[in-house]
C-alpha positions in Angstrom: 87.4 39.7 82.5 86.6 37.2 80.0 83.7 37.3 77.6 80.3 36.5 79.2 78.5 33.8 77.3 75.4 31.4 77.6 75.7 28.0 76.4 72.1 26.5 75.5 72.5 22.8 76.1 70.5 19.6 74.9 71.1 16.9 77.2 69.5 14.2 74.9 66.3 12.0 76.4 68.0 11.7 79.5 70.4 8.3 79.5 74.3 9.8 79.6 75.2 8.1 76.5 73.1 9.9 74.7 74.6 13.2 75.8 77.1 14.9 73.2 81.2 15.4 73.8 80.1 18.8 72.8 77.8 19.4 75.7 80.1 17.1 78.0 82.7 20.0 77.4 80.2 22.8 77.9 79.6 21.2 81.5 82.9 21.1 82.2 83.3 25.0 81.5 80.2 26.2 82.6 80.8 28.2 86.0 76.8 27.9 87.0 74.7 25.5 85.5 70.9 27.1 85.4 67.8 24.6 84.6 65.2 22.6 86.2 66.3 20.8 89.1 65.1 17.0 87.6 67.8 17.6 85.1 70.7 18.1 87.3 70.8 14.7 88.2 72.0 14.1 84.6 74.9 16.6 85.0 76.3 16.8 88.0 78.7 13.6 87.5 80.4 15.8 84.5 80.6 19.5 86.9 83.6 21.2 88.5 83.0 21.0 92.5 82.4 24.8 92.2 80.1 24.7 89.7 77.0 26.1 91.3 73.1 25.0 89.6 70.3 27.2 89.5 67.0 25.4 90.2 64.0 27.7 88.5 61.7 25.7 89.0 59.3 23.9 86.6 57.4 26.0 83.9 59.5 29.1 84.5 61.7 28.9 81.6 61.3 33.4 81.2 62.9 33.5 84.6 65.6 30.8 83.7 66.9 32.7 81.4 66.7 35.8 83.0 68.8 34.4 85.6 70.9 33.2 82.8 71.4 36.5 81.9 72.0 38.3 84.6 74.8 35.5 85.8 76.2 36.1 82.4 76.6 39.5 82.8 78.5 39.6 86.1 81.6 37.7 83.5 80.2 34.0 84.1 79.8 31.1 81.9 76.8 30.7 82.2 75.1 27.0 80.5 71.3 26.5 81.0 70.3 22.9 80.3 67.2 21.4 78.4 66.1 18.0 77.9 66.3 16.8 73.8 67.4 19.1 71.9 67.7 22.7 73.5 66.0 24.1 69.9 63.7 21.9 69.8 60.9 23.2 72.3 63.4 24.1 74.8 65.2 27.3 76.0 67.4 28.1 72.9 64.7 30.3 71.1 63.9 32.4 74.1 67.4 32.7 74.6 67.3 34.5 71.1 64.5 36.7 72.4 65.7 37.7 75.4 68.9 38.6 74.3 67.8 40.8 71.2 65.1 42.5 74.0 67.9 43.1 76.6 70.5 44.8 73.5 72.6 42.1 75.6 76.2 42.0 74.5 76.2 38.3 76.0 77.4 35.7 73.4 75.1 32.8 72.5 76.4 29.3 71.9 73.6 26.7 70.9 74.8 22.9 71.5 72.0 20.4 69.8 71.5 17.3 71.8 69.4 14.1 70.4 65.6 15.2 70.3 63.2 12.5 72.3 61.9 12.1 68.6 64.8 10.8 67.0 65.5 8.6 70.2 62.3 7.0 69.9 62.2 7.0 66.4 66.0 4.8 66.7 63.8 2.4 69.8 60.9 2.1 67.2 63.3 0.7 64.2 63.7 3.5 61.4 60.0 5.3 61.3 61.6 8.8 59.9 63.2 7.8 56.6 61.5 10.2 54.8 60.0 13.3 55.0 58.5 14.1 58.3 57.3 17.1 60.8 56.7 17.3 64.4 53.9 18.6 66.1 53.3 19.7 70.2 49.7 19.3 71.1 50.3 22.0 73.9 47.9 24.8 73.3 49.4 26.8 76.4 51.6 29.5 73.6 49.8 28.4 70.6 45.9 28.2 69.6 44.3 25.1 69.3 42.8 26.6 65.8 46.5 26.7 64.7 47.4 23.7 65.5 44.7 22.2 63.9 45.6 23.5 61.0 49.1 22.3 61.4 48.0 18.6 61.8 45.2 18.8 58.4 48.8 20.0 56.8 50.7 17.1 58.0 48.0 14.4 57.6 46.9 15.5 53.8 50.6 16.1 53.1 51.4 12.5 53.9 54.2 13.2 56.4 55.3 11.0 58.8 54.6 12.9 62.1 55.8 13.1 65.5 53.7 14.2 68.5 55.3 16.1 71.6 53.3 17.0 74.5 50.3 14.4 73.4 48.8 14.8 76.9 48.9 16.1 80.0 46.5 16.3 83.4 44.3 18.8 81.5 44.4 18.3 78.0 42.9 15.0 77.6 41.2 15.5 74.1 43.8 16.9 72.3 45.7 13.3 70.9 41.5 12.0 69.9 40.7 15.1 67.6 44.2 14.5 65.9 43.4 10.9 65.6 40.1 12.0 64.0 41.8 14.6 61.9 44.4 11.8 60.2 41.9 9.6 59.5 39.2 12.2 58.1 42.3 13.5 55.8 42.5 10.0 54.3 44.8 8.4 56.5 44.8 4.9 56.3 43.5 2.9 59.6 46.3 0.5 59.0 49.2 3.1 59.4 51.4 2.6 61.9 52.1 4.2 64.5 54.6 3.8 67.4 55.0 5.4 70.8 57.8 5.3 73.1 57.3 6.5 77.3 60.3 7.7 79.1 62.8 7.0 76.1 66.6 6.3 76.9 65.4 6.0 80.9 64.7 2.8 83.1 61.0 3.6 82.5 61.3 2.8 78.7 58.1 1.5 77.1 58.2 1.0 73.4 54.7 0.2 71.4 53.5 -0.5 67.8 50.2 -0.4 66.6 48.2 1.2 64.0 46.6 4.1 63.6 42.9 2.5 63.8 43.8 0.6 67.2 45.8 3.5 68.5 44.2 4.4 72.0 44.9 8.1 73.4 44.5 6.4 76.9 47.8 4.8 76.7 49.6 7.7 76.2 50.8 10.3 79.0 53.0 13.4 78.9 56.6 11.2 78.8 55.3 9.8 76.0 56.2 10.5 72.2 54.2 9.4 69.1 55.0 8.8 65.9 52.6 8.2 62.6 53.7 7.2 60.0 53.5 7.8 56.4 51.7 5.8 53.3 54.4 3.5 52.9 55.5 3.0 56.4 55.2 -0.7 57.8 56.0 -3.0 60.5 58.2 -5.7 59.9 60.1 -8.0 62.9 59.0 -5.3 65.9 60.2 -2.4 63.6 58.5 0.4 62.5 59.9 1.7 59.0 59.5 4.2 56.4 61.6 3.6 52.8 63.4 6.1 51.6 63.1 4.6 48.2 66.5 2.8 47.5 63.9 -0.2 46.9 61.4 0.9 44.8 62.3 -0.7 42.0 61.5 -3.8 43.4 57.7 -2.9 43.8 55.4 -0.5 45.6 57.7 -0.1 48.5 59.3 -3.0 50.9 56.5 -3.5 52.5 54.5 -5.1 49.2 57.9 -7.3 49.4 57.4 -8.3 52.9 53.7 -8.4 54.2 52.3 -8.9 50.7 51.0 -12.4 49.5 52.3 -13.7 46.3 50.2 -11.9 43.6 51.5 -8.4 45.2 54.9 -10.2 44.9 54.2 -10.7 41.1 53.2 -7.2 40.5 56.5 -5.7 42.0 58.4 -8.3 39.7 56.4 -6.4 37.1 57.0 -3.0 38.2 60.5 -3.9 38.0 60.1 -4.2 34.4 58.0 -0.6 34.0 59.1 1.9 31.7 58.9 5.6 32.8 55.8 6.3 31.3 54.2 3.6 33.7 56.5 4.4 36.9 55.2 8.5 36.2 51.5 6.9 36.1 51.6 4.3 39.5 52.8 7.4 41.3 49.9 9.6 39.9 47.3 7.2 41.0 49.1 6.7 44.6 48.4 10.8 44.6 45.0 10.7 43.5 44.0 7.7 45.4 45.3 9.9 48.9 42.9 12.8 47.9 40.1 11.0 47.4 37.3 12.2 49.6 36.0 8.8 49.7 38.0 6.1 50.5 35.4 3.7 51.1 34.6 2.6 47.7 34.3 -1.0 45.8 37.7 -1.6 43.8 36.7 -1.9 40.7 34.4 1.5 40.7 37.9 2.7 42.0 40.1 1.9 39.1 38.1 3.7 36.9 37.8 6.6 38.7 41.4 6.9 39.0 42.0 6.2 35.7 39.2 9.3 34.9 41.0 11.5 37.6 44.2 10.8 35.9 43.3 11.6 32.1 41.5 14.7 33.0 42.9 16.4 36.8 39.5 16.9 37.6 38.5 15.2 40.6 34.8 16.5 40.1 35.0 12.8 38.6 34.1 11.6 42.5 30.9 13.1 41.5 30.1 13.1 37.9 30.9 9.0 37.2 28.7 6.2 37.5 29.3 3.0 37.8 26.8 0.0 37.8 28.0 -2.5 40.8 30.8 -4.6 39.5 30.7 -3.3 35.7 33.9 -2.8 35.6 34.7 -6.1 37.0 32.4 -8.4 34.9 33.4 -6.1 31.8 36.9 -7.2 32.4 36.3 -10.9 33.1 33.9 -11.0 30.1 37.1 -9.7 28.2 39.8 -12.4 29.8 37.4 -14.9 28.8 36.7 -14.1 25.4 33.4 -13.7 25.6 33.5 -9.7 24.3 36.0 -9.7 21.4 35.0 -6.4 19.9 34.4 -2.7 21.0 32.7 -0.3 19.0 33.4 3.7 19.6 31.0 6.5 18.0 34.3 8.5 16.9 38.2 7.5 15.7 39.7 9.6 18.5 38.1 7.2 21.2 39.0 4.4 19.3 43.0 5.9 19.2 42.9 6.7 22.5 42.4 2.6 23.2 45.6 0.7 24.4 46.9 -1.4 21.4 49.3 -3.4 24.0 46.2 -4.5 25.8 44.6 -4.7 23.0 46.6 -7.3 21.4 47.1 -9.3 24.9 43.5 -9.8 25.3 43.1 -10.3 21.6 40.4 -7.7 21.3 39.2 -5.8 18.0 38.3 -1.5 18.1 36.5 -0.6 15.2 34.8 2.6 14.1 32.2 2.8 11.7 32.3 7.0 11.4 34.9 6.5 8.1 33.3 3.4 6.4 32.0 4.8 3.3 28.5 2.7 4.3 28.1 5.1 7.1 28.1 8.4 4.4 26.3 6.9 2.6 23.3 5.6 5.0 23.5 8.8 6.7 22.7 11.1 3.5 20.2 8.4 2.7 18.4 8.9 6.4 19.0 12.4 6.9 20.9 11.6 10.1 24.8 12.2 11.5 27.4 10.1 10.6 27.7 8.8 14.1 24.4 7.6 14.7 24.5 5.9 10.8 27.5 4.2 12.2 25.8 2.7 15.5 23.3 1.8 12.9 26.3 -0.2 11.1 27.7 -1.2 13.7 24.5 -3.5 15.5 23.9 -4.8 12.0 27.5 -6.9 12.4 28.3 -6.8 16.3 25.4 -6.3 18.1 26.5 -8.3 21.3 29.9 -5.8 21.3 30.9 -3.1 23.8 29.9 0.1 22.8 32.2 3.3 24.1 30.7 6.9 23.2 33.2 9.8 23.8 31.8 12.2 21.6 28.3 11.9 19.9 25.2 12.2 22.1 23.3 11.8 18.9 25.2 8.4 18.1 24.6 7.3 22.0 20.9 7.8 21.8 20.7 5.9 18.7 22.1 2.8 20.5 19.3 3.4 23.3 16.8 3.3 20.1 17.9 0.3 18.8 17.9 -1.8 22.3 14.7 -0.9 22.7 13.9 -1.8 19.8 15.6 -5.4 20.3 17.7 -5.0 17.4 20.9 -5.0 19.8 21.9 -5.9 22.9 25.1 -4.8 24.0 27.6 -6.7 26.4 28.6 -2.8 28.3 28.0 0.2 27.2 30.4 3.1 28.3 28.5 6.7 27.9 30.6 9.7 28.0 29.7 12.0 25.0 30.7 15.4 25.7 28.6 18.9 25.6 25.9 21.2 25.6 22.9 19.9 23.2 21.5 16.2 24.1 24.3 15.2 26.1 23.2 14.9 29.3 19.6 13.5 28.0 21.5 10.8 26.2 22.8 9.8 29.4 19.8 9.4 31.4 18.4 7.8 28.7 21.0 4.5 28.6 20.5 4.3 32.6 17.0 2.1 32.5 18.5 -0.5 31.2 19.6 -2.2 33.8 20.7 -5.5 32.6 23.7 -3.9 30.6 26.8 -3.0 32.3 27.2 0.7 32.3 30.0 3.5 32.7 28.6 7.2 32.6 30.5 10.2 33.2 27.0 12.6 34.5 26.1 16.0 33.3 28.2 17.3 30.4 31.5 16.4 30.8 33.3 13.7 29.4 35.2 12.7 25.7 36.8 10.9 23.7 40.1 10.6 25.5 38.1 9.9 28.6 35.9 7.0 27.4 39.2 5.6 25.6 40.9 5.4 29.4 37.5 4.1 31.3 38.4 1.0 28.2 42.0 1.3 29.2 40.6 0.8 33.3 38.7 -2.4 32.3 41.2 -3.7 30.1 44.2 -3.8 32.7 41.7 -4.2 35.6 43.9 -7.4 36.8 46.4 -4.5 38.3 43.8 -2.7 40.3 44.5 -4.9 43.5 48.4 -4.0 43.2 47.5 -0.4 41.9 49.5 -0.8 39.2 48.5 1.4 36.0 50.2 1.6 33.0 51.1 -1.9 31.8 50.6 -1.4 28.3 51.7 2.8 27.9 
């Protein structure tokens, strides 16, 4: 009597040429087939005219493979047949089970077959070039809390994602809450995303659209989706996700292909990047995907990735201000030469300061904390160094930009004096850190309203971070391309 053994099958999507020679030869050895009687029609061309089928019916896969079993037993070959991939949602886990719950001494062969994923994903172009998951909507073995959960994962992870079992007669809701859930986890609406009905099958329906004009409606349970990722695009009908070979070229492909000519301009820069800058682009592509708010002027954005960046705190969504367009007019003021100086209360601010941008936009950083004046005035005075240096420092650049990373005391000086009319700066960037007058010195710069203003709120703040909300204005021409880093 020869071994008994149960061969777990994938048949593919369901078009013959997408069954395996593996599975092919299984069928032809197999003395009873056992599986759901729609399959059969796939099979029976490949059987032995005494190869008997075992119709179980729909939904009654615990039966199926009891039957399996106890066909195996009596010394048959025994192959029960799934659609896709047989490990994949189909039979060849409970297989397992059954087998270790039985003490069976049946032997197991699994045969993969091509998931409907991966055939869709081949009909849609190449959406699964990098990392991916997949994801059944079907709450009937599985809680709808837990796969919830599942889908926050894959949307704030930034996988491309494939749905099974999007829909069916009663669950109608399911595909809109994760719809809801990618875009509420920072998905953009222009992702794409593809479905395919009745892949490999006369039926066939192949879509693209995006994740914004994706409608749930058009979707039924022979359906598969697939989201893509952040750098997913369509191009010519095709749905595609980089693996990376062309990175160097730019963001991804897609800046090379859907892009207008300035985005083409920034990959040709890109390609010139050092490490330094390729390390920092891909930082701010990770920041900018956990931003809680998305929707937010560009140039408000820059420097709040650029704050993000130089401290890991994304309390920065919070704590900095921005008046509308500063960072914008700051920058243009800048490229036109109209601001040709900046003025910091301390020497680590001014360090901290790009000299490559410095030197491209022909701007000047000085610091008036080591002039011997400044000792000087400030012994005279009875008053810190800093705010003798401010007092300096409007005496021979009063119309400069004025960066505080350190001094509250130096800060609220400047406020003194422009009330005062003796200055009136072109910006004013206010991020003194600490615990005494800090966070007074801030609300003190905010009524003037006329003056372009960055403030980091409440305590927080620095030297190093005022030096990198200058370094955000002074490469502000990359923000559209996201491309920080120019001048590390």
């Amino acid at each position: 009597m020869k071994q008994p053994k149960i061969i777990v099958a994938g048949l593919g999507p369901g078009n013959k040429e997408d069954i395996t020679p593996a599975v092919l030869t299984a069928l032809q050895e197999a003395d009873v087939v056992v599986g759901y009687k729609y399959y059969f029609r796939f099979v029976t061309p490949y059987l032995r005219p005494e190869t008997e089928c075992v119709d179980t019916g729909m939904k009654r896969e615990r039966v199926r493979a009891e039957q399996a079993f106890e066909l195996a037993e009596q010394g048959k070959t025994v192959c029960v047949i799934s659609s896709g991939d047989a490990g994949i949602y189909g039979m060849t886990p409970l297989i397992y089970e059954m087998k270790r719950e039985r003490s069976s001494a049946v032997d197991i062969v699994s045969l993969p077959g091509i998931s409907a994923f991966q055939k869709a994903a081949a009909l849609l172009g190449a959406p699964v070039g990098h990392d991916f998951c997949v994801i059944s909507l079907s709450d009937l073995m599985t809680p709808w809390e837990c796969i919830e959960r599942r889908i926050i994962a894959a949307a704030t992870a930034d996988f491309v994602t494939a749905v099974y079992n999007p829909k069916s007669e009663g669950r109608y809701w399911q595909l809109y809450r994760l719809k809801e859930l990618f875009l509420q986890e920072g998905r953009s609406p222009q992702t794409p995303v593809g479905y395919v009905r009745q892949a490999g099958r006369p039926e066939q329906e192949v879509h693209i659209t995006t994740l914004e004009a994706f409608n749930p409606e058009d979707i039924d349970m022979f359906t598969v989706v697939l989201i893509g990722n952040s750098q997913s695009y369509e191009w010519n009908g095709m749905l595609i996700t980089p693996r990376g070979y062309y990175k160097d070229r730019g963001q991804n492909a897609k800046d090379d292909l859907q892009k207008p000519k300035h985005h083409l301009q920034g990959a040709k820069h890109h390609l010139q990047a050092n490490k330094g800058q390729d390390i920092m682009i891909r930082s701010f592509r990770t920041i900018e995907k956990e931003l809680k708010n998305k929707n937010i002027p560009l140039d408000h954005k820059w420097a709040l990735l650029h704050a993000i960046h130089t401290t890991a705190d994304f309390e920065m969504e919070n704590l900095l201000h921005t008046d509308t367009g500063a960072v914008a007019s700051l920058y243009q003021g800048i490229a036109e030469g109209r601001i040709r100086t900046i003025i910091t209360d301390v020497t680590m601010a001014a360090s901290g300061i790009r000299k490559g941008a410095l030197e491209r936009l022909g701007v000047e950083v000085k610091c008036y904390l080591g002039d011997p004046r400044t000792v000087s005035l400030a012994a005279e005075k009875g008053i810190t160094r800093t705010q003798a240096g401010i007092r300096l420092a409007v005496e021979e650049h009063p119309d400069a930009l004025f960066v505080f990373g350190n001094a509250p005391t130096a800060l609220m000086e400047l406020c003194d004096l422009i009330r005062k009319e003796k200055t009136y700066p072109v910006g004013i960037i206010a991020a003194p850190v600490g615990f005494v007058h800090v966070q007074e010195s801030k609300h003190m710069v905010k009524p003037f309203k006329e003056i372009p203003k960055i403030i980091v709120e409440g305590r927080k703040g620095g030297s190093n971070l005022a030096a990198t909300l200058v370094n955000a204005i002074l490469c502000y021409n990359d923000a559209e391309q996201l491309q920080p880093g120019r001048d590390v």
